[in-house]
C-alpha positions as a Markdown table, in Angstrom:
| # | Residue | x | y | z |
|---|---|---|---|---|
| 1 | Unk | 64.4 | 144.0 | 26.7 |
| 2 | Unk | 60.8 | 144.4 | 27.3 |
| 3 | Unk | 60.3 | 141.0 | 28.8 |
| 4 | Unk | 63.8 | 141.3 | 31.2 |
| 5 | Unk | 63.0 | 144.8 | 33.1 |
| 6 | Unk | 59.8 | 143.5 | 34.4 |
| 7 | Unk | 61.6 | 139.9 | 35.9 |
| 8 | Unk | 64.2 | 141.9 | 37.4 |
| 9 | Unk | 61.5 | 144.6 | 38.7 |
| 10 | Unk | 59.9 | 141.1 | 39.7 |
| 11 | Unk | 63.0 | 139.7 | 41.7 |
| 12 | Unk | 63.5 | 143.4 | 43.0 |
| 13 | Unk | 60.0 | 142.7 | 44.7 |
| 14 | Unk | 60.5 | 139.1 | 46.1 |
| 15 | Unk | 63.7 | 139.6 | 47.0 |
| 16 | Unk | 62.9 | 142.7 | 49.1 |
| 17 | Unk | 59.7 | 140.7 | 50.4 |
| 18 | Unk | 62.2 | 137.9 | 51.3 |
| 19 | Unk | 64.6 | 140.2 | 53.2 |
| 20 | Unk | 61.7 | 141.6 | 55.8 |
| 21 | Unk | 60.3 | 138.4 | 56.0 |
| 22 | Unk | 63.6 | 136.9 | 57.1 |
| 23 | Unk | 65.5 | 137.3 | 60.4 |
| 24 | Unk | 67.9 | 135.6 | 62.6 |
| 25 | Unk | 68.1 | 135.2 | 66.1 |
| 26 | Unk | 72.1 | 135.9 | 68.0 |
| 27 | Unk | 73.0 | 133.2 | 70.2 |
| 28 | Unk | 73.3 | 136.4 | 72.6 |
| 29 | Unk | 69.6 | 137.4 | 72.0 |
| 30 | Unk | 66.0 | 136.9 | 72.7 |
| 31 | Unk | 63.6 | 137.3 | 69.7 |
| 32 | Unk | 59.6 | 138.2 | 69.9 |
| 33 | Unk | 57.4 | 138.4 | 67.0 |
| 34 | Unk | 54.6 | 140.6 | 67.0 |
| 35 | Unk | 51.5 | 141.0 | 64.6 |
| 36 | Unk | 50.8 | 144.8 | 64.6 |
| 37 | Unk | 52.4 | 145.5 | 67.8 |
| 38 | Unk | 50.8 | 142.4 | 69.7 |
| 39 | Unk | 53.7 | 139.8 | 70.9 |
| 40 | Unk | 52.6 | 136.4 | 69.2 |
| 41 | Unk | 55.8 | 134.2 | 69.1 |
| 42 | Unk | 59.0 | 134.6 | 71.8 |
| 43 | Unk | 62.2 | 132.5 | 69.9 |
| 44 | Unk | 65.1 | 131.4 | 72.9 |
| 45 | Unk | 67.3 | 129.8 | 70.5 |
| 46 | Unk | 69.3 | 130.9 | 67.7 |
| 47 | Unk | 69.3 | 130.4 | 63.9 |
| 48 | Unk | 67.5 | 131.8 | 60.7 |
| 49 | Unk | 63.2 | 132.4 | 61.2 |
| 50 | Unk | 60.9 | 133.3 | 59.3 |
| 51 | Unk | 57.7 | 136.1 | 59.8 |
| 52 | Unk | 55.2 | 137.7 | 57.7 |
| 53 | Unk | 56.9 | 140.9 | 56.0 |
| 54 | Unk | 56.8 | 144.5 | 57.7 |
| 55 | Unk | 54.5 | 146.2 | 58.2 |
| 56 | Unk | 52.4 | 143.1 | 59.4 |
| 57 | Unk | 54.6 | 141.2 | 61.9 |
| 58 | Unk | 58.1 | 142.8 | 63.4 |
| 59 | Unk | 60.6 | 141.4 | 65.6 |
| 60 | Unk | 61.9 | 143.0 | 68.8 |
| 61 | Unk | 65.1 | 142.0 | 70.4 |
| 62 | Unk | 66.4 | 141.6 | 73.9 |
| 63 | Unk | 70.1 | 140.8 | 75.1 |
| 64 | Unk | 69.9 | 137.5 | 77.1 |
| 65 | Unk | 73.1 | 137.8 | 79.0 |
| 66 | Unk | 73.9 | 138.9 | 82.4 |
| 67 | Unk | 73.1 | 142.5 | 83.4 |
| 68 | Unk | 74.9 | 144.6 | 86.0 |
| 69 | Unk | 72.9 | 147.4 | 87.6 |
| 70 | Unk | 74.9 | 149.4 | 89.7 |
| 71 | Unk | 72.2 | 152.0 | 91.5 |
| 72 | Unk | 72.8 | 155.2 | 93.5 |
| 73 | Unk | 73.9 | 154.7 | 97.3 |
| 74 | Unk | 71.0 | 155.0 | 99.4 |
| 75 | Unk | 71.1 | 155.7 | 103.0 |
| 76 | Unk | 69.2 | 153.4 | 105.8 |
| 77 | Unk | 68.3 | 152.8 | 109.3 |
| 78 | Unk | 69.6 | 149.8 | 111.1 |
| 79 | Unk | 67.9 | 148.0 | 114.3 |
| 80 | Unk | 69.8 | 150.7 | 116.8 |
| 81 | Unk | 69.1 | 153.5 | 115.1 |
| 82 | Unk | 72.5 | 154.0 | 113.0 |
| 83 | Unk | 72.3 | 155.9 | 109.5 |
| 84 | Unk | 74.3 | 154.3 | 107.0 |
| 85 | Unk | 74.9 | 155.0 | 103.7 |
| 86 | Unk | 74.7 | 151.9 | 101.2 |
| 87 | Unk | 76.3 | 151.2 | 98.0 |
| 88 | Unk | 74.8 | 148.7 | 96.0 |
| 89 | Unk | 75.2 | 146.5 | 92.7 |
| 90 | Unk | 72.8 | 143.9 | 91.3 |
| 91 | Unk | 73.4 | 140.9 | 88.7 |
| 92 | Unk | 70.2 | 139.8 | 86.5 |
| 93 | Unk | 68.9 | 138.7 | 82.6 |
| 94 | Unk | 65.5 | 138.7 | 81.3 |
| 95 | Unk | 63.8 | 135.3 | 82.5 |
| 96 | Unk | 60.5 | 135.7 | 80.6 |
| 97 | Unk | 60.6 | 138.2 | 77.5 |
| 98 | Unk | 56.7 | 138.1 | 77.3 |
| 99 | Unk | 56.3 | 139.6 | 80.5 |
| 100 | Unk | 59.3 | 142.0 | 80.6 |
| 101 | Unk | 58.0 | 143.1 | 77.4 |
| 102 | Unk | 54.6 | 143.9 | 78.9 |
| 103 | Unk | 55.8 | 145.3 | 82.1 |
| 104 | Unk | 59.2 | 146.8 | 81.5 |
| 105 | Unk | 59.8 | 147.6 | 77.6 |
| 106 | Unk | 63.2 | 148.3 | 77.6 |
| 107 | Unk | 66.3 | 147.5 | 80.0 |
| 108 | Unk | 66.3 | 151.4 | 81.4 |
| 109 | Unk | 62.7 | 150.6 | 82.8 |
| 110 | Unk | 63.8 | 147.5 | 84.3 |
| 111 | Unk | 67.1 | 149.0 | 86.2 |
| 112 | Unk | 64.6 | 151.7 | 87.4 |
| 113 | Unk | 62.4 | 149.0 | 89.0 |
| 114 | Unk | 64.9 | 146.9 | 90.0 |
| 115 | Unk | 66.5 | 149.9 | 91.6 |
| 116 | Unk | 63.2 | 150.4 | 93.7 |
| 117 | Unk | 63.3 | 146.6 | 94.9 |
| 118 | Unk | 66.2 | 146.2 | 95.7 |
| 119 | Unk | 66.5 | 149.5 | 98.0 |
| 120 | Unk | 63.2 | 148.0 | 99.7 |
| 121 | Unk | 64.2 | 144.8 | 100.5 |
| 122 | Unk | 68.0 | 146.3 | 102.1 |
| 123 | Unk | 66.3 | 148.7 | 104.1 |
| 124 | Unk | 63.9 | 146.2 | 105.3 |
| 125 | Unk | 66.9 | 143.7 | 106.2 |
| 126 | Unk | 68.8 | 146.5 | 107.8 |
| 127 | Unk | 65.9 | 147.3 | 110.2 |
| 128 | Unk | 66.3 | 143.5 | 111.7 |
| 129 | Unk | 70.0 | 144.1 | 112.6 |
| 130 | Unk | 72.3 | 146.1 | 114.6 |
| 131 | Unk | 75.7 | 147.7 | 113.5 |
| 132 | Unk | 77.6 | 145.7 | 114.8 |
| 133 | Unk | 75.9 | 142.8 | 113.0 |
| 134 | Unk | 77.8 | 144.9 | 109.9 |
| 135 | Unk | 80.8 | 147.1 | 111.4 |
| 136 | Unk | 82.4 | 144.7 | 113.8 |
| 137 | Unk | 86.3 | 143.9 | 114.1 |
| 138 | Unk | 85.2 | 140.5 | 115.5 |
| 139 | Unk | 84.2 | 138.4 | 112.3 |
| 140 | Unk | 82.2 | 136.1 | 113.8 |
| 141 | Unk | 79.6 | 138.6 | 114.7 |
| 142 | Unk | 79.2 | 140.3 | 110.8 |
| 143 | Unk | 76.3 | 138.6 | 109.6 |
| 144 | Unk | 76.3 | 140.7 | 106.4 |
| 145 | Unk | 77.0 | 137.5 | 103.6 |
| 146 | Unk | 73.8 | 135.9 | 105.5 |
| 147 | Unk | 71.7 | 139.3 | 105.4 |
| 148 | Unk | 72.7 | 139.7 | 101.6 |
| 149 | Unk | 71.6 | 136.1 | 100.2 |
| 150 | Unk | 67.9 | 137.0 | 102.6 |
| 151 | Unk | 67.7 | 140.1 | 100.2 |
| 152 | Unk | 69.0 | 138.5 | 97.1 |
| 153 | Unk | 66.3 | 135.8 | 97.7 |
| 154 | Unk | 63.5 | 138.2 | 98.0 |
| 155 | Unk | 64.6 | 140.5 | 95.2 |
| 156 | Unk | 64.7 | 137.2 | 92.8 |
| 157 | Unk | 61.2 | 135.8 | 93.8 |
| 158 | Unk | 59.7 | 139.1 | 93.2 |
| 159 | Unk | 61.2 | 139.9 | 89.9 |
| 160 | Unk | 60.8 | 136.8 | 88.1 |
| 161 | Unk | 57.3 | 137.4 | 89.1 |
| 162 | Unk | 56.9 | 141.0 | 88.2 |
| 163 | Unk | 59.2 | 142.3 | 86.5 |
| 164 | Unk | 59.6 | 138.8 | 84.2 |
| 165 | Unk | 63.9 | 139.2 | 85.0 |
| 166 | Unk | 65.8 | 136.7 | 87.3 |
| 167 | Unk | 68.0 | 138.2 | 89.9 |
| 168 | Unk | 71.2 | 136.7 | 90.7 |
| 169 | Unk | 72.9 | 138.3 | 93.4 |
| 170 | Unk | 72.9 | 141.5 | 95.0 |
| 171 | Unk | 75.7 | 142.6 | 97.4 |
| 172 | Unk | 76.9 | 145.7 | 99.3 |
| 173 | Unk | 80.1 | 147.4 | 97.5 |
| 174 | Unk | 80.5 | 149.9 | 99.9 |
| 175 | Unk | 79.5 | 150.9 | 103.4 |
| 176 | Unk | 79.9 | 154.9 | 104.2 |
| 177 | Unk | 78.4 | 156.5 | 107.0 |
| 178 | Unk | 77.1 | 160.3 | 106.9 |
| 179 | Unk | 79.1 | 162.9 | 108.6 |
| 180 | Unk | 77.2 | 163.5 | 111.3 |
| 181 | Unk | 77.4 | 159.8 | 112.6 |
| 182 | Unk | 81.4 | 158.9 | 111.5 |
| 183 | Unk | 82.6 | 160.4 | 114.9 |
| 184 | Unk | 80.1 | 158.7 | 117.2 |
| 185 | Unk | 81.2 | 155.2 | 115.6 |
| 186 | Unk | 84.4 | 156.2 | 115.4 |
| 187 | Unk | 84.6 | 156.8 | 119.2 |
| 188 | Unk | 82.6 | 153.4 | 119.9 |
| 189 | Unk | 85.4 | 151.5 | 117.1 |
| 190 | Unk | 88.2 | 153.2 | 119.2 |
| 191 | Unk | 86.5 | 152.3 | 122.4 |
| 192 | Unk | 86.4 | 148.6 | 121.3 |
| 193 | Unk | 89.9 | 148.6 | 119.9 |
| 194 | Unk | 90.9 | 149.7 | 123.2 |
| 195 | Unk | 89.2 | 147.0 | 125.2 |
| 196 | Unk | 91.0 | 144.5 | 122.8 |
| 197 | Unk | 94.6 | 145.9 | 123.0 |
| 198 | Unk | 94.1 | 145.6 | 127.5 |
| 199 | Unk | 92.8 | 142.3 | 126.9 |
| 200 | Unk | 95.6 | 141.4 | 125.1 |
| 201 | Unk | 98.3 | 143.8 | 127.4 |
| 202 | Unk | 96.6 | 142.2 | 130.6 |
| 203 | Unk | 96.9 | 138.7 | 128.9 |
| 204 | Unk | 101.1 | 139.3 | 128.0 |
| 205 | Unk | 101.4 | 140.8 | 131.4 |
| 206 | Unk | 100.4 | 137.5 | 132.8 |
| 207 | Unk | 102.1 | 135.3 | 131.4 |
| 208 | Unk | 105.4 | 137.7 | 131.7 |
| 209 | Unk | 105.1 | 137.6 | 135.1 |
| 210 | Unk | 104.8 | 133.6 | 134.9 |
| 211 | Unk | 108.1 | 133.3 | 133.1 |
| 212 | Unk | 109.6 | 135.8 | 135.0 |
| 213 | Unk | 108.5 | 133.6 | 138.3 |
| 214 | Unk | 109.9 | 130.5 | 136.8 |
| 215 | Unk | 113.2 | 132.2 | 135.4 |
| 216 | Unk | 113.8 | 133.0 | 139.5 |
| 217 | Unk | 113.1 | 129.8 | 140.7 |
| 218 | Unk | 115.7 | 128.3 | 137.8 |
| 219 | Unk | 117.8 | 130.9 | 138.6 |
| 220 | Unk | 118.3 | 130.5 | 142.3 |
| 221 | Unk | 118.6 | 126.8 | 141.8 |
| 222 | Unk | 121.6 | 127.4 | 139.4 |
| 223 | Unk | 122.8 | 130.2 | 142.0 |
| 224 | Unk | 122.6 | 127.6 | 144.7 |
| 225 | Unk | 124.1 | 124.4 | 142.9 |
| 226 | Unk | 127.1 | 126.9 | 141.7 |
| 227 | Unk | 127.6 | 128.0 | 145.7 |
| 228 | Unk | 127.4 | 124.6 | 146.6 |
| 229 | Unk | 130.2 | 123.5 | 143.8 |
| 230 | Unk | 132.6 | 127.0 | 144.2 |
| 231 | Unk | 132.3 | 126.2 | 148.2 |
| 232 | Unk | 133.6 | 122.6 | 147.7 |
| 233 | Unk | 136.2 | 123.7 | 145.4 |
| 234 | Unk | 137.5 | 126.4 | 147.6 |
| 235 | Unk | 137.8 | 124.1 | 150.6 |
| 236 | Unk | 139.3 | 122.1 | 148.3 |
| 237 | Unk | 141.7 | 124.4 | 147.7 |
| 238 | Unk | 142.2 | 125.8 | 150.6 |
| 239 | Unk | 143.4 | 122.1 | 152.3 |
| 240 | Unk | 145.6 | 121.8 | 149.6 |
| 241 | Unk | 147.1 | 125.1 | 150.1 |
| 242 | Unk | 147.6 | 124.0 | 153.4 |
| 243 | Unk | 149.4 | 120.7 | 153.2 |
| 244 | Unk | 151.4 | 122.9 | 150.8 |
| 245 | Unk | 152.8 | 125.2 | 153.1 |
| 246 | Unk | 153.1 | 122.6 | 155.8 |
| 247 | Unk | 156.1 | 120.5 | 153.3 |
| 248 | Unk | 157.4 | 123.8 | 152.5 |
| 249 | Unk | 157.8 | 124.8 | 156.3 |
| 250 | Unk | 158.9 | 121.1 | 157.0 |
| 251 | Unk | 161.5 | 121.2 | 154.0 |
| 252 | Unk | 163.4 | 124.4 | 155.4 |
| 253 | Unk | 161.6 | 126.5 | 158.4 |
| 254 | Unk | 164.4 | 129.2 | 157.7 |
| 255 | Unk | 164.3 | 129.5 | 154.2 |
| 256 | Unk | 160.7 | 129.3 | 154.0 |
| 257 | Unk | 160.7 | 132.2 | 156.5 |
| 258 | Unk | 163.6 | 133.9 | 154.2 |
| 259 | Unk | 161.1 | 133.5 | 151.1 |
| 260 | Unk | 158.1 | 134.6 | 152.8 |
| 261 | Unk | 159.5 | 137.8 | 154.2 |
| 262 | Unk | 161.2 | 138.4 | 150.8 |
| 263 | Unk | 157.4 | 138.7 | 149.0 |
| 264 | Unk | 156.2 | 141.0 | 152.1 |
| 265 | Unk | 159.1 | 142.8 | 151.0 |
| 266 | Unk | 158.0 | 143.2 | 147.3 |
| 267 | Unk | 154.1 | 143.9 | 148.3 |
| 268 | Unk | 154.9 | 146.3 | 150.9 |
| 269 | Unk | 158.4 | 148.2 | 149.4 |
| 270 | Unk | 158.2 | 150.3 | 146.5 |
| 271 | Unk | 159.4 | 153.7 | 145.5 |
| 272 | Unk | 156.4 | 155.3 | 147.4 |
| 273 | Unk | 156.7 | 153.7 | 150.8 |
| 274 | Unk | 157.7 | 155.2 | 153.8 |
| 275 | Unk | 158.1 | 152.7 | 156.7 |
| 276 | Unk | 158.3 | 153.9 | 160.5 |
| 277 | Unk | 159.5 | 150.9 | 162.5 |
| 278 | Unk | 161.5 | 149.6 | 165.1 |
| 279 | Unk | 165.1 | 148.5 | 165.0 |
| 280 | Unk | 164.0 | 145.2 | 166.1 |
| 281 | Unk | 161.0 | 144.6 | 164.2 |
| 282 | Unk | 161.1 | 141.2 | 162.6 |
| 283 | Unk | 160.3 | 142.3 | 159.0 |
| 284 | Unk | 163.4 | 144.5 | 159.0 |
| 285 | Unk | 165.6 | 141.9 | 160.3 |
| 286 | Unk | 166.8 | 140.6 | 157.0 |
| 287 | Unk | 167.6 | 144.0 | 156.0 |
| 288 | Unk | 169.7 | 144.8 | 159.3 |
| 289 | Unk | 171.9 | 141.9 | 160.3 |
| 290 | Unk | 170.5 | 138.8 | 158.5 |
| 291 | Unk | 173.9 | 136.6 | 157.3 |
| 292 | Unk | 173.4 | 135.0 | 154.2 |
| 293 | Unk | 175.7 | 132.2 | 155.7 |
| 294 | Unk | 172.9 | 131.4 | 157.8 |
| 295 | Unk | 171.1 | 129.7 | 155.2 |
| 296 | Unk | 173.2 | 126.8 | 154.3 |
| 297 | Unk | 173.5 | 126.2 | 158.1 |
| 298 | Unk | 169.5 | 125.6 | 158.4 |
| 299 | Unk | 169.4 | 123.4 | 155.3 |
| 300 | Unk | 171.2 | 120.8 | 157.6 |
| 301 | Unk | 169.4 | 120.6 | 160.5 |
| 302 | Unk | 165.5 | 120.3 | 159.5 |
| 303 | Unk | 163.0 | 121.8 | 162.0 |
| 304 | Unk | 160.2 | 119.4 | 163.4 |
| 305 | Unk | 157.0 | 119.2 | 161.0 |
| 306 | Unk | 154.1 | 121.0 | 162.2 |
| 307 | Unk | 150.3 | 120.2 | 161.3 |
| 308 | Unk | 149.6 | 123.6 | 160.1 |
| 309 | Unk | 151.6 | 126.7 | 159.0 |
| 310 | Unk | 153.9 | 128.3 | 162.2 |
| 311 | Unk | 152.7 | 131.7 | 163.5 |
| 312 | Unk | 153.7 | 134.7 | 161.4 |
| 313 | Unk | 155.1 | 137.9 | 162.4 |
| 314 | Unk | 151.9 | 140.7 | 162.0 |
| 315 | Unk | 153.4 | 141.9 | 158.9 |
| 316 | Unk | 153.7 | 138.3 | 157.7 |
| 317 | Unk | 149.9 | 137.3 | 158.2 |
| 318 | Unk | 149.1 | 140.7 | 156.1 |
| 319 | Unk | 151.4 | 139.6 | 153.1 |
| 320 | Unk | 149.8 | 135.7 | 153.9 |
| 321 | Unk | 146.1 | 137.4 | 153.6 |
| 322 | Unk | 146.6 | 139.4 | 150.4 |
């Protein structure tokens, strides 16, 4: 018994020795050693290490992976003079650990620096453009991806520098203006909106007044050609109307005359007509002392053939007309 307590106050000892003089290193991580505060060995990759026990060296830890710093909005001055309020976010990891241990310490120092960079460097690029370079409902005149990649470039060449951290990108999230300038821009993005919609009212009235032109000129040619046609057809018709009555007048001039008068009689006589005439008018002859017998005694001796229809009585040429 007296020989086993001191080996296991032994092992106690080495093992403890063995436990501060042993560390690992996250794939996730950055590792640097340092002998009595001073930073003599910076380990990138990951795996078991070894260091002299605490208190004489100690390891300090930093998280390699990407960072994103999202800042307060500041506001800025463009080329003309506009106040706009800018909403930021950065993307960044530690490049060196030596020197972001000397310079920054901890992450919360570094956002605070990176904060002050990258605030100077957007209101510098603002300064070189106008709004409308920003705020533009034309795309081709926003220049704000090419103004972003100038200030993400300047931000990265002097961090790495400086600060010992590489900046990745920086980019606008947001784009407010302060109340005393959203009316003035809202009256120049209404002005502009304007213009567009009597470019684009002048442009339709145009070319509705082309169609419209051409729709005419189609329209009287189709009006024209269908004149032309209805013409040729009603001459048409009207010779055959005539060579119609001409073999129904050379058939039987006294029936025909008997057939005509008998549809005067049916357009002009109904229970509403009140005729004032003549006893010897020739419409009301058939009514007065036309013989029936007369008929069949026309039907044998045919009347000559004239070219055209024979002359009607007035009320005849009426009924004919209608």
């Amino acid at each position: 018994m007296k020989r086993i307590i001191p080996i296991a106050m032994l092992l106690v000892v080495v093992l403890t020795v063995l436990s501060t003089a042993c560390f690992t290193v996250d794939e996730t991580q950055f590792a640097i050693v340092t002998t009595f505060g001073k930073p003599v060995r910076t380990i990138t990759t990951p795996g078991l290490n070894f260091k002299w026990p605490s208190p004489v060296q100690s390891v300090l830890r930093f998280d390699k992976r990407v960072q994103i710093f999202d800042p307060r909005p500041n506001e800025n001055f463009t080329l003309d003079r506009k106040n706009l309020v800018i909403d930021t976010f950065a993307c960044w990891r530690i490049a060196k650990p030596e020197i972001f241990l000397k310079k920054m310490g901890t992450i919360a120092g570094a956002e605070n620096n990176l904060a002050a960079l990258v605030s100077s460097q957007i209101s510098s690029e603002l300064g070189k453009h106008e709004l409308s370079d920003i705020l533009s409902i034309d795309p081709e005149k926003v220049q704000l991806d090419e103004m972003m990649n100038t200030v993400t470039q300047a931000c990265r060449t002097a961090a790495r520098q400086d600060y010992g951290i590489e900046v990745i990108d920086v980019r606008i999230k947001r784009i407010n203006l302060p109340d005393e300038n959203k009316e003035s821009v809202y009256k120049r993005m209404r002005a502009e909106r304007d213009q567009k919609a009597k470019e684009y009212r002048a442009t339709g009235k145009e070319q509705a007044m082309s169609i419209q032109a051409k729709t005419d000129l189609e329209k009287r040619s189709i009006l024209s050609e269908a004149y032309k046609k209805a013409q040729q057809i009603k001459g048409e018709g009207d010779a055959e109307a005539v060579r119609i009555y001409n073999e129904a007048y050379n058939k039987d001039k006294r029936f025909y005359e008997f057939m005509r008068t008998l549809e005067s009689y049916k357009k002009i006589l109904t229970n509403d007509t009140t005729l004032v005439m003549s006893a010897d008018t020739n419409l009301l002859k058939m009514l007065s002392n036309f013989e029936p017998d007369e008929i069949a005694k026309t039907k044998s001796t045919p009347a000559p053939a004239p070219l055209i229809s024979p002359a009607a009585t007035p009320a005849e040429e009426k009924t004919h007309d209608e």
